[in-house]
Backbone as XML, in Angstrom:
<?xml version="1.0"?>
<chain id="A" units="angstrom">
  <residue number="1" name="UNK">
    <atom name="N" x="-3.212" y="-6.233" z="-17.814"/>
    <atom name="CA" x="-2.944" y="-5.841" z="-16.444"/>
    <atom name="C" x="-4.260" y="-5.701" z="-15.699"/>
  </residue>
  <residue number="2" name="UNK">
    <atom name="N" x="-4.099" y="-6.447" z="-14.343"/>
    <atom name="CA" x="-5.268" y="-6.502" z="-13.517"/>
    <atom name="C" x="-5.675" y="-4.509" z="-13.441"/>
  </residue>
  <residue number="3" name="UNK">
    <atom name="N" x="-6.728" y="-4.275" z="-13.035"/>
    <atom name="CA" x="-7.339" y="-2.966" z="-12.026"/>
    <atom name="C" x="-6.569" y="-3.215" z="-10.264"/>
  </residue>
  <residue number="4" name="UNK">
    <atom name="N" x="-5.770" y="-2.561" z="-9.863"/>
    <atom name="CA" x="-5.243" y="-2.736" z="-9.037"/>
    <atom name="C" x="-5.722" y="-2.344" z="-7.879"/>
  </residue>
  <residue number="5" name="UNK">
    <atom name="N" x="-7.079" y="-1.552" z="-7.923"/>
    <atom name="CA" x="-7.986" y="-0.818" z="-7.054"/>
    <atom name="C" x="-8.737" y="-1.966" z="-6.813"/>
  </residue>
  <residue number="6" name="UNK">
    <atom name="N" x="-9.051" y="-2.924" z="-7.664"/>
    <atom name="CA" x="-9.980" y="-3.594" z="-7.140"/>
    <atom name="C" x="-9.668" y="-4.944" z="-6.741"/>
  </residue>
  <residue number="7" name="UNK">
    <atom name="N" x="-8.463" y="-5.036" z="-6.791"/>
    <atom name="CA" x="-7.738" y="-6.607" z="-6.463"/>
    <atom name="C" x="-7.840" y="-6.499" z="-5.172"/>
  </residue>
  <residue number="8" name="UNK">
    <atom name="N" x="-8.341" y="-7.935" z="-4.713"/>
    <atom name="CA" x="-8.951" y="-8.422" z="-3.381"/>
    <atom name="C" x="-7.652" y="-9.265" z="-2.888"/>
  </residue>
  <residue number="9" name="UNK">
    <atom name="N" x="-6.461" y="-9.080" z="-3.754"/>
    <atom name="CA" x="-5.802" y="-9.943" z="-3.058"/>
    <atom name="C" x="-4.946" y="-9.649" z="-1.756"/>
  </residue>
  <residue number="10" name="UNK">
    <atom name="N" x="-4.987" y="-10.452" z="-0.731"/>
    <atom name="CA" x="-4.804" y="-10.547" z="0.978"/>
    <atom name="C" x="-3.287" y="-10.006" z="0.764"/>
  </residue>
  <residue number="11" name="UNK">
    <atom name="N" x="-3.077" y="-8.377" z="1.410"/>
    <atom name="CA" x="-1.704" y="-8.513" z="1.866"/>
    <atom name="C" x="-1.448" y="-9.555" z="2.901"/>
  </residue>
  <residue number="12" name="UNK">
    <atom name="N" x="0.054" y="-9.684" z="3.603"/>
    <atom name="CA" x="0.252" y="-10.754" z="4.367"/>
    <atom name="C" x="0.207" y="-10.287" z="5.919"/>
  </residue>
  <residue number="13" name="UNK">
    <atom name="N" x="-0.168" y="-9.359" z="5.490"/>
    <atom name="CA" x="-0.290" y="-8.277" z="7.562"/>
    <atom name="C" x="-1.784" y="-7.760" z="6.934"/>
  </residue>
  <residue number="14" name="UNK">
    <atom name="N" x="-2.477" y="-7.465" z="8.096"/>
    <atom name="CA" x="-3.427" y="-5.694" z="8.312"/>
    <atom name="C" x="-3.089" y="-4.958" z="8.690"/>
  </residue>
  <residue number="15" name="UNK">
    <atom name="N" x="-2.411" y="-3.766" z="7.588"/>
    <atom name="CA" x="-2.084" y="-2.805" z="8.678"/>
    <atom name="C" x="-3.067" y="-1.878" z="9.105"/>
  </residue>
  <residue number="16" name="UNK">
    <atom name="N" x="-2.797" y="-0.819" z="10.409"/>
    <atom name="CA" x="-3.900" y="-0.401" z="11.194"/>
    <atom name="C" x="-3.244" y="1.052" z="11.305"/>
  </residue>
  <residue number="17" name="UNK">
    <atom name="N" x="-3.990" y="1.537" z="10.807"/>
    <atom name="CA" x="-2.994" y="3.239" z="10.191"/>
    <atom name="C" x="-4.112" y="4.123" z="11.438"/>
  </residue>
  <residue number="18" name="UNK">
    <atom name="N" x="-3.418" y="5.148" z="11.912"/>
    <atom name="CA" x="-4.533" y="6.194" z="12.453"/>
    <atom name="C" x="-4.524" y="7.098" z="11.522"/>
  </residue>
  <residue number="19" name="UNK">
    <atom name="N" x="-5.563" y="7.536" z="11.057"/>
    <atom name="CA" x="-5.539" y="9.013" z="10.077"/>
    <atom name="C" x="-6.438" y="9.849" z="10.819"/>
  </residue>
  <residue number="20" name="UNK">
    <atom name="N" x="-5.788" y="10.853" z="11.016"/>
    <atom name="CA" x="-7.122" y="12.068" z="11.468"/>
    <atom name="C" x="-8.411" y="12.019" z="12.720"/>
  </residue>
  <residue number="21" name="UNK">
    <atom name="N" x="-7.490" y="10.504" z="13.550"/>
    <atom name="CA" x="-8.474" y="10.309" z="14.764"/>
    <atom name="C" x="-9.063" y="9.118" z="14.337"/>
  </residue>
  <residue number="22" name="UNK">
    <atom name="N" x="-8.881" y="8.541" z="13.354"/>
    <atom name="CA" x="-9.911" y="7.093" z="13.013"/>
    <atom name="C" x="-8.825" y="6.032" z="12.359"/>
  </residue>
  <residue number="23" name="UNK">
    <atom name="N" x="-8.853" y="5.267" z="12.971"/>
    <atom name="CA" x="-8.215" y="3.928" z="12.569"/>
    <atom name="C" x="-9.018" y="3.328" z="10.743"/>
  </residue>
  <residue number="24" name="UNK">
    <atom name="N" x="-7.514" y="2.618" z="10.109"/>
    <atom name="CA" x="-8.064" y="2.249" z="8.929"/>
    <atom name="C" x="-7.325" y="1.180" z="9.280"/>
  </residue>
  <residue number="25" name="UNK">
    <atom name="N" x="-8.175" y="0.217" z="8.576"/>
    <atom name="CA" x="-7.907" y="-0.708" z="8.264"/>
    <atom name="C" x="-7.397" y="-1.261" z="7.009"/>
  </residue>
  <residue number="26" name="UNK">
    <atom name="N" x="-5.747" y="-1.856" z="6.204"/>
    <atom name="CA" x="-5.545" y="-1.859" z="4.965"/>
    <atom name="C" x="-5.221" y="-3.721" z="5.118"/>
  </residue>
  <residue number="27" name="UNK">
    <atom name="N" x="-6.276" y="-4.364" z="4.299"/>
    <atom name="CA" x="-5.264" y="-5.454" z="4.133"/>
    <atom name="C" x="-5.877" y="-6.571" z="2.915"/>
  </residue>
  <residue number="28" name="UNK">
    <atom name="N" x="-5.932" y="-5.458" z="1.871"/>
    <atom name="CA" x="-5.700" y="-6.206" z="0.643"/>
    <atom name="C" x="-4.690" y="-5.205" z="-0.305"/>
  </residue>
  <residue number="29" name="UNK">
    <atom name="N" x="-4.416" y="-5.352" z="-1.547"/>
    <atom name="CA" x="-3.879" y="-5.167" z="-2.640"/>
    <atom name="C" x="-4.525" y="-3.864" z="-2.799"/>
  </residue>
  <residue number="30" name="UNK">
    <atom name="N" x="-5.863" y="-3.994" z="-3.175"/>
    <atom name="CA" x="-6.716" y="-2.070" z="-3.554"/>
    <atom name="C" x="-6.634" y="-2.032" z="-2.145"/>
  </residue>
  <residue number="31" name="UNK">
    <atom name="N" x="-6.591" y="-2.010" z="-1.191"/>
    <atom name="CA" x="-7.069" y="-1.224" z="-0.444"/>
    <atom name="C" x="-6.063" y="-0.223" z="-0.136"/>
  </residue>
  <residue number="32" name="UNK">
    <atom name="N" x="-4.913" y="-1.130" z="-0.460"/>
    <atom name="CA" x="-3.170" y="-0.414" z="-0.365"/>
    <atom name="C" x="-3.144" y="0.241" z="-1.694"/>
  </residue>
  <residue number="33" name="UNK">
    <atom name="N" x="-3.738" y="-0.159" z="-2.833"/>
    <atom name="CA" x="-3.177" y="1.108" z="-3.725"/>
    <atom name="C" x="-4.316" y="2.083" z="-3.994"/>
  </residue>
  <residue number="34" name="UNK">
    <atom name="N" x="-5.633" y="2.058" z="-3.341"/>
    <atom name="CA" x="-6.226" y="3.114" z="-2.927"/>
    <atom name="C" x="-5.855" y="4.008" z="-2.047"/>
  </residue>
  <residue number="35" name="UNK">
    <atom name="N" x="-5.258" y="3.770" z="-0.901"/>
    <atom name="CA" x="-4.711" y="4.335" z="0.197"/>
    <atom name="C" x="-3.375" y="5.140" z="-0.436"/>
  </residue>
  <residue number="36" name="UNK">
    <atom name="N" x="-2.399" y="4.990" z="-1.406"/>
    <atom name="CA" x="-1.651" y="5.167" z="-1.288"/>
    <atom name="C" x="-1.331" y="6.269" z="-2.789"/>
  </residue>
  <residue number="37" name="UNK">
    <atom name="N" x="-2.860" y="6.535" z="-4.096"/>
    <atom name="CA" x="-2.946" y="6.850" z="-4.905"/>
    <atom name="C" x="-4.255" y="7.956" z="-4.673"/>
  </residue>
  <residue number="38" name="UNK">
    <atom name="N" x="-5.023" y="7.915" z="-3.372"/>
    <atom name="CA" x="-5.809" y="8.743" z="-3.286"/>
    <atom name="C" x="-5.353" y="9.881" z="-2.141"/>
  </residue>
  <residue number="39" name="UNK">
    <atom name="N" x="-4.759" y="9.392" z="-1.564"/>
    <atom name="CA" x="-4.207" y="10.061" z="0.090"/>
    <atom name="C" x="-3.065" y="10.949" z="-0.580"/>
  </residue>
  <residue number="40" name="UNK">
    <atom name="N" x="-3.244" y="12.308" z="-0.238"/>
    <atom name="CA" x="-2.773" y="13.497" z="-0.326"/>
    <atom name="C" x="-1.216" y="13.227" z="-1.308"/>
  </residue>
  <residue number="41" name="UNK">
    <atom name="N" x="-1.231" y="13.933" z="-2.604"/>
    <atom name="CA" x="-0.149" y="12.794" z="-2.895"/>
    <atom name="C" x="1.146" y="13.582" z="-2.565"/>
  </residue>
  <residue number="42" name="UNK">
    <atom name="N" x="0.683" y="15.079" z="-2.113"/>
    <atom name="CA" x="1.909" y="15.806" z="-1.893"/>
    <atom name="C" x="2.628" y="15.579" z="-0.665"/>
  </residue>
  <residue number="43" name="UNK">
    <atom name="N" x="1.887" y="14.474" z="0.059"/>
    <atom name="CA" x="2.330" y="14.040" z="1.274"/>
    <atom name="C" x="3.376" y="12.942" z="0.961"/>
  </residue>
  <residue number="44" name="UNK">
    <atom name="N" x="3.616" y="12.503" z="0.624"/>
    <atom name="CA" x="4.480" y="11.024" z="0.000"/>
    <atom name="C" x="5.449" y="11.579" z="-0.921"/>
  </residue>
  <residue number="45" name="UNK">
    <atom name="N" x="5.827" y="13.251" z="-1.247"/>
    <atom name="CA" x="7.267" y="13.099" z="-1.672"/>
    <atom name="C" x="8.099" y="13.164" z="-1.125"/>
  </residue>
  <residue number="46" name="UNK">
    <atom name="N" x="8.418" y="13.511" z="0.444"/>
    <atom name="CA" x="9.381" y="13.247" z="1.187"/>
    <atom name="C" x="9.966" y="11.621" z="0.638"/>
  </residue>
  <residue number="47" name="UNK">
    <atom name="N" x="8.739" y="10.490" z="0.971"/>
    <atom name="CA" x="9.282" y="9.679" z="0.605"/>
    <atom name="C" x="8.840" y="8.972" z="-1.208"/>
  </residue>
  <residue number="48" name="UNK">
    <atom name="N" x="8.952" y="9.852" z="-2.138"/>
    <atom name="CA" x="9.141" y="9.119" z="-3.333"/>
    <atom name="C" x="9.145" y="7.850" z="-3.660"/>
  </residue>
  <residue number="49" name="UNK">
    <atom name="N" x="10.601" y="7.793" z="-3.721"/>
    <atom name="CA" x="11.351" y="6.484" z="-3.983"/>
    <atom name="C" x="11.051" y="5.202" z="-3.433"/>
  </residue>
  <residue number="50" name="UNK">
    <atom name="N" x="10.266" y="5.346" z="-2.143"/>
    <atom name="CA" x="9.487" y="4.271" z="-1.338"/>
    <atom name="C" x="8.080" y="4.309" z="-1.972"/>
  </residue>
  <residue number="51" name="UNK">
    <atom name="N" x="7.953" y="5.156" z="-1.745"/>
    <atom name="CA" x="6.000" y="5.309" z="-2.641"/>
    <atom name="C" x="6.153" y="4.814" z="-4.329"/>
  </residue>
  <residue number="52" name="UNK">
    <atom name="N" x="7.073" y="5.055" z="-4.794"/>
    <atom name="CA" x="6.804" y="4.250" z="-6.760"/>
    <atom name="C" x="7.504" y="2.981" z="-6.225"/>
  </residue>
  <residue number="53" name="UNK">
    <atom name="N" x="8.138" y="2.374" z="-5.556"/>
    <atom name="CA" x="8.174" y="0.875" z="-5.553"/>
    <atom name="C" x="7.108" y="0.359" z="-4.584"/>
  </residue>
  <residue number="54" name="UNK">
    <atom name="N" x="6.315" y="0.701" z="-3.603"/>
    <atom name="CA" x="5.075" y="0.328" z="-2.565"/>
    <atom name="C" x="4.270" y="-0.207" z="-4.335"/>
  </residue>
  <residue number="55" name="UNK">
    <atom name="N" x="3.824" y="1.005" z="-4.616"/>
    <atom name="CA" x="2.812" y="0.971" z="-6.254"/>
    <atom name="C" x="3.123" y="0.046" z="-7.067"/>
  </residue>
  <residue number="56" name="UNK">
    <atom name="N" x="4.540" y="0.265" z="-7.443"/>
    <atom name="CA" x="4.801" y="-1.231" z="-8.566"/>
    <atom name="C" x="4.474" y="-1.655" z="-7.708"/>
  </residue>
  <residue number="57" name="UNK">
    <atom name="N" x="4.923" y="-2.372" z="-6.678"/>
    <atom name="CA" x="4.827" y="-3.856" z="-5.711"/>
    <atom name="C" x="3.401" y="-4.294" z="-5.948"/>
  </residue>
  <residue number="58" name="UNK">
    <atom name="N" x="2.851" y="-3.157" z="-5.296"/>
    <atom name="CA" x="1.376" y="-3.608" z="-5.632"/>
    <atom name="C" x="0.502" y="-4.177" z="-7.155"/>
  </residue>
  <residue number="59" name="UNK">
    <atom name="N" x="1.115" y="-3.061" z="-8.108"/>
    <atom name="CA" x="0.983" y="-3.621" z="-9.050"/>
    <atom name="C" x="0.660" y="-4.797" z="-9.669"/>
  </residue>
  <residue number="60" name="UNK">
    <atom name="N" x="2.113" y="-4.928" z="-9.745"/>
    <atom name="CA" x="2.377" y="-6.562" z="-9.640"/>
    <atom name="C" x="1.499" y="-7.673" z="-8.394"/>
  </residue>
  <residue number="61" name="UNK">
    <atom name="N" x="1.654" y="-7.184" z="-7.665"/>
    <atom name="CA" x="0.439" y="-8.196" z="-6.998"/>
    <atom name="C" x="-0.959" y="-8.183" z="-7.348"/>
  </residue>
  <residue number="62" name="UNK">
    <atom name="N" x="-1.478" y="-7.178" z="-8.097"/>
    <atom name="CA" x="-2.766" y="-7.640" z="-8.414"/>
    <atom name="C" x="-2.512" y="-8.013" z="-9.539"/>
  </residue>
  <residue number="63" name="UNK">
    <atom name="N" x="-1.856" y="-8.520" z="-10.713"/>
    <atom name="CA" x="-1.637" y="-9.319" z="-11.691"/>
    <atom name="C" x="-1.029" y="-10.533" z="-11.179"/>
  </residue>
  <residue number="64" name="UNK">
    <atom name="N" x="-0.065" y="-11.024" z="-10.187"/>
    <atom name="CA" x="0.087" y="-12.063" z="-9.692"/>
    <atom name="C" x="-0.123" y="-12.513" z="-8.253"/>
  </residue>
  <residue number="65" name="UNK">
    <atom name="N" x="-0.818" y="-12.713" z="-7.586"/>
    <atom name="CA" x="-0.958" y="-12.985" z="-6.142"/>
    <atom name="C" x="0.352" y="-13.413" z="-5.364"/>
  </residue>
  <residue number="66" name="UNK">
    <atom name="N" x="1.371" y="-14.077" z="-5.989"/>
    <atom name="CA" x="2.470" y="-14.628" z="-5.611"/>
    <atom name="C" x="3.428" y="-13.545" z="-5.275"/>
  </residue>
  <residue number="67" name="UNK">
    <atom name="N" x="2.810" y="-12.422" z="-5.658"/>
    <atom name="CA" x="4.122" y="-11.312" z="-5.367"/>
    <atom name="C" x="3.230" y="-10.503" z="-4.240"/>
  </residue>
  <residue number="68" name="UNK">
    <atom name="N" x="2.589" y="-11.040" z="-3.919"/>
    <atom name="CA" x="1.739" y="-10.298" z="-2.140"/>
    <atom name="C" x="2.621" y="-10.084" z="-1.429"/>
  </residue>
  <residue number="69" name="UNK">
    <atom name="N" x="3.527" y="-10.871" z="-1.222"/>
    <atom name="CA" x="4.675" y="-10.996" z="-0.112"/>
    <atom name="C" x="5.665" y="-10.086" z="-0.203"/>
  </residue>
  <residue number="70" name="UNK">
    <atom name="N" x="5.912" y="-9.591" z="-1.489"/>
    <atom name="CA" x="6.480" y="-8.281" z="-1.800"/>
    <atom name="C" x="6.013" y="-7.101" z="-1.977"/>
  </residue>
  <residue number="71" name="UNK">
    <atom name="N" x="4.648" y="-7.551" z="-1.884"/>
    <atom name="CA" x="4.040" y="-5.840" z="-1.660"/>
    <atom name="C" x="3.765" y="-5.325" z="-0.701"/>
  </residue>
  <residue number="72" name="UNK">
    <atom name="N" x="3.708" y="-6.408" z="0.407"/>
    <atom name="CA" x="3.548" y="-6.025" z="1.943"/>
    <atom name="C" x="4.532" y="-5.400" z="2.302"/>
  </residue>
  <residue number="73" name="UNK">
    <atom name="N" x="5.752" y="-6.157" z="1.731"/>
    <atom name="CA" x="7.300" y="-5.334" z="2.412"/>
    <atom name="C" x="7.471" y="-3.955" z="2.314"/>
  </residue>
  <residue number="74" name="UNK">
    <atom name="N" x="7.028" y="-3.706" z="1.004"/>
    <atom name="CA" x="7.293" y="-2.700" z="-0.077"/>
    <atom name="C" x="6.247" y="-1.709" z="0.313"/>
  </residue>
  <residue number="75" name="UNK">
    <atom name="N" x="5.158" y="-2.091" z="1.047"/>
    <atom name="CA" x="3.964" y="-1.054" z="1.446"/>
    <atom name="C" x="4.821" y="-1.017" z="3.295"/>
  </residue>
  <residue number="76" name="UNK">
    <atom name="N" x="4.938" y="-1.939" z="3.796"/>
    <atom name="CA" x="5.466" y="-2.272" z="5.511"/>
    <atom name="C" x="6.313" y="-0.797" z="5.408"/>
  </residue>
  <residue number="77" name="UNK">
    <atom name="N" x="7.638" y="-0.721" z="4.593"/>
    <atom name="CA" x="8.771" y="-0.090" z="4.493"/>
    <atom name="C" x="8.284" y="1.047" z="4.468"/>
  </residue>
  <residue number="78" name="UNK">
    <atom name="N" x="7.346" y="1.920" z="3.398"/>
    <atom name="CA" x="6.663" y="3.334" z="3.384"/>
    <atom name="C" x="6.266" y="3.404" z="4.323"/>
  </residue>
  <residue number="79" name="UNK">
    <atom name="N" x="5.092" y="3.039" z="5.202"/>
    <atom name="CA" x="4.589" y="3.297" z="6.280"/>
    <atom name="C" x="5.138" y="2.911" z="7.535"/>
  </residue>
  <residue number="80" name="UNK">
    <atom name="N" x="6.538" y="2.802" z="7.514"/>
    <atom name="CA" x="7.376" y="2.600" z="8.705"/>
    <atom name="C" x="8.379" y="4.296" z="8.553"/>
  </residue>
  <residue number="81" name="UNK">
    <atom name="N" x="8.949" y="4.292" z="7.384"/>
    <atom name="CA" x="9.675" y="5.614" z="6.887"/>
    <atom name="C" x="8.032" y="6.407" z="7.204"/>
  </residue>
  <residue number="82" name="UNK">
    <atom name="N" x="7.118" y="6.840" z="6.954"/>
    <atom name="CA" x="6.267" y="7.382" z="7.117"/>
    <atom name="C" x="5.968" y="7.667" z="8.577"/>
  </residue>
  <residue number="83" name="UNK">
    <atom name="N" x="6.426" y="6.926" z="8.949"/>
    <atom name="CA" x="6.015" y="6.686" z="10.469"/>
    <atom name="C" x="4.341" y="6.873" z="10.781"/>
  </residue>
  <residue number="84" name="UNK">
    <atom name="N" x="3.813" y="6.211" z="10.313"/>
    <atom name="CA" x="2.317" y="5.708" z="10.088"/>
    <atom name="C" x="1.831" y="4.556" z="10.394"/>
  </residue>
  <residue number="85" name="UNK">
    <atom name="N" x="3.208" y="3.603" z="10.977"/>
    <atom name="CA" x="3.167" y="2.548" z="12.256"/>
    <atom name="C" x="3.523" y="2.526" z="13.252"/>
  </residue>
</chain>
Protein backbone atom coordinates (compact mmCIF):
# COMPACT_ATOMS: atom_id res chain seq x y z
CA UNK A 1 0.00 0.00 0.00
CA UNK A 2 1.06 3.40 -1.30
CA UNK A 3 1.81 6.37 1.80
CA UNK A 4 -1.29 8.18 1.13
CA UNK A 5 0.12 11.50 2.58
CA UNK A 6 2.39 11.64 0.02
CA UNK A 7 0.55 10.62 -3.16
CA UNK A 8 0.72 13.44 -5.67
CA UNK A 9 -2.03 12.07 -7.37
CA UNK A 10 -4.42 15.07 -9.08
CA UNK A 11 -7.89 15.01 -7.50
CA UNK A 12 -10.30 15.90 -10.42
CA UNK A 13 -11.44 19.49 -8.86
CA UNK A 14 -9.29 22.04 -6.42
CA UNK A 15 -11.09 22.44 -3.80
CA UNK A 16 -10.80 25.95 -2.07
CA UNK A 17 -11.79 25.50 1.66
CA UNK A 18 -11.73 28.79 3.98
CA UNK A 19 -10.32 27.75 7.37
CA UNK A 20 -9.90 30.31 10.02
CA UNK A 21 -9.69 33.39 7.51
CA UNK A 22 -7.21 31.73 4.95
CA UNK A 23 -8.09 29.93 1.94
CA UNK A 24 -6.54 26.29 1.28
CA UNK A 25 -5.97 24.98 -1.39
CA UNK A 26 -6.64 20.83 -1.74
CA UNK A 27 -6.02 19.18 -4.99
CA UNK A 28 -4.14 16.12 -4.77
CA UNK A 29 -4.67 12.70 -2.98
CA UNK A 30 -2.21 13.77 0.38
CA UNK A 31 -3.24 16.84 0.39
CA UNK A 32 -6.93 15.46 0.96
CA UNK A 33 -5.84 12.85 3.32
CA UNK A 34 -3.70 15.27 5.18
CA UNK A 35 -6.48 17.66 5.46
CA UNK A 36 -8.80 15.26 6.50
CA UNK A 37 -6.47 12.99 9.15
CA UNK A 38 -4.80 16.03 10.68
CA UNK A 39 -7.78 18.63 10.97
CA UNK A 40 -9.44 18.43 14.32
CA UNK A 41 -10.71 14.91 14.20
CA UNK A 42 -13.43 15.60 16.74
CA UNK A 43 -14.78 17.82 14.17
CA UNK A 44 -15.77 15.13 11.51
CA UNK A 45 -17.96 12.95 13.82
CA UNK A 46 -21.02 14.62 13.10
CA UNK A 47 -20.15 13.36 9.82
CA UNK A 48 -18.40 9.82 10.34
CA UNK A 49 -19.74 7.74 7.87
CA UNK A 50 -18.75 10.36 5.12
CA UNK A 51 -15.24 10.90 6.63
CA UNK A 52 -14.19 6.70 6.67
CA UNK A 53 -15.38 6.44 3.04
CA UNK A 54 -13.66 10.24 1.86
CA UNK A 55 -10.26 8.08 3.57
CA UNK A 56 -10.82 4.73 1.97
CA UNK A 57 -11.56 6.64 -1.32
CA UNK A 58 -8.50 8.21 -0.93
CA UNK A 59 -6.80 5.36 -0.02
CA UNK A 60 -7.38 3.61 -2.76
CA UNK A 61 -6.41 6.38 -4.94
CA UNK A 62 -3.03 6.60 -3.88
CA UNK A 63 -2.52 2.86 -4.68
CA UNK A 64 -4.44 3.29 -7.93
CA UNK A 65 -4.74 6.65 -9.71
CA UNK A 66 -7.81 5.32 -11.60
CA UNK A 67 -9.91 5.58 -8.55
CA UNK A 68 -9.17 9.65 -8.32
CA UNK A 69 -12.52 10.05 -9.67
CA UNK A 70 -13.91 8.41 -6.70
CA UNK A 71 -12.13 10.10 -4.27
CA UNK A 72 -13.07 13.44 -5.38
CA UNK A 73 -16.76 12.43 -5.02
CA UNK A 74 -16.18 10.83 -1.82
CA UNK A 75 -14.01 13.93 -0.48
CA UNK A 76 -16.78 16.61 -2.81
CA UNK A 77 -19.72 14.82 -0.59
CA UNK A 78 -17.89 15.49 3.10
CA UNK A 79 -17.14 18.90 2.39
CA UNK A 80 -20.51 19.71 0.94
CA UNK A 81 -22.35 17.82 4.22
CA UNK A 82 -19.62 19.84 6.02
CA UNK A 83 -20.60 22.74 4.47
CA UNK A 84 -16.94 23.74 3.81
CA UNK A 85 -18.08 24.59 0.15
Amino acid sequence: MSDPTSSDTPLRTTFKIRLNGNTLAIATVGQAYQFLTNYNSTGWMEFRSLHEEAIAALEGAADNGMLAVQATNAVRALFVSAKLL
